[in-house]
Each structure stands twice: as C-alpha cells, then as structure tokens.
C-alpha positions in Angstrom: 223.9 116.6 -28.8 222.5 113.0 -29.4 219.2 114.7 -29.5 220.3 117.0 -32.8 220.3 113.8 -35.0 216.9 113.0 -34.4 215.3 116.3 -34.4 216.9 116.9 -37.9 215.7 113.7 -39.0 212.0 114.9 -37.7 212.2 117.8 -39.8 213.3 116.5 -42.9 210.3 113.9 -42.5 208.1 116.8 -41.8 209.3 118.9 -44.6 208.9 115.8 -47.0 205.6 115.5 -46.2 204.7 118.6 -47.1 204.4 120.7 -43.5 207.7 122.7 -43.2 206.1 125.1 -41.0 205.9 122.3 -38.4 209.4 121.1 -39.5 211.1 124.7 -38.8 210.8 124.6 -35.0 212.8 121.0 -34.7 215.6 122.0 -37.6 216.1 125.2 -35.6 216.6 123.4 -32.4 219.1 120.6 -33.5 221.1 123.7 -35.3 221.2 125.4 -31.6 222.1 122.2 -30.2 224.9 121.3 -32.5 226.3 124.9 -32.4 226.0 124.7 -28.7 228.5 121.5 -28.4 230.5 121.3 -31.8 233.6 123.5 -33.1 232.7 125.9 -35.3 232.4 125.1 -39.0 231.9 121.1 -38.5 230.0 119.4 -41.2 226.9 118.9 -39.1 226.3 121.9 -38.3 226.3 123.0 -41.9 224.2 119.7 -42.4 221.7 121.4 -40.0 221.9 124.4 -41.6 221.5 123.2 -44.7 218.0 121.3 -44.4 216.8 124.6 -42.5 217.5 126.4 -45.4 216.1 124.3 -47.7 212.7 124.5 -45.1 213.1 128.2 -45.3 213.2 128.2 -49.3 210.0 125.7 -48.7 207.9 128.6 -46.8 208.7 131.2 -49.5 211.8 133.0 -46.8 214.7 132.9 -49.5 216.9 135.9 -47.7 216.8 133.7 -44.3 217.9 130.5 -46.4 220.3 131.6 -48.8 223.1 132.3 -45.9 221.9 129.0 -44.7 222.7 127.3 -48.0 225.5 128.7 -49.4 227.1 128.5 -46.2 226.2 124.5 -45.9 226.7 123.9 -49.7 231.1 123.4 -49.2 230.7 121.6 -46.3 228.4 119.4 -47.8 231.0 118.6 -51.2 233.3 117.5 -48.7 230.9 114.3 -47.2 
C-alpha cells in the first residue's frame, strides 16, 4: 500500500505536465492497490479516484470520469 502514494504522486506529475496518457497506467494502479488494502469508502481511495478522473476528463473520457469524480468530490470536502 506504501507504493499507492507515490504512484499517485507520479501521475499527477505526469498529468501536470501535459502527458496524461502516460499518467493513466500509474493512477489506475495505486487505485487497485489502495482498494486492495483499505476499507471501502476511505478518503484515499476517493483521493485516487479522484485524480484518475480528472486524467480521464484530461484524455477527452468524461463518462469513465464523472463516476470517478462525483464519487471522490464528498470525500474530498471532508479533508
């Protein structure tokens, strides 16, 4: 699970550069990984899910990222 933090991190880097299709591959594993060894609903998995969506809205795939968003967007308030 240490391994989601920096894989997230990656990603965001990636995406502010400019490359999100590079980017998806990371955000997508740390969201496996912290789904894989955190209850369901905690905040960083909707973290994850969250920048994933915004890298989804980034490649033009708005009906894969809205879920993604809306469902981060509360969790995220909360922080």
């Amino acid at each position: 699970m240490n391994l989601a933090y920096p894989l997230v991190q990656l990603g965001y880097d990636l995406m502010k550069e400019g490359r999100p299709a590079e980017a998806e591959g990371y955000l997508r594993e740390a969201l496996q990984l912290r789904q894989a060894n955190l209850p369901e609903g905690h905040w960083q998995i909707r973290q994850s899910e969250g920048v994933l969506g915004l890298c989804l809205l980034a490649l033009a795939r708005s009906n894969e990222a809205r879920p993604m968003l809306e469902a981060s967007l509360p969790a995220m308030l909360d922080k």
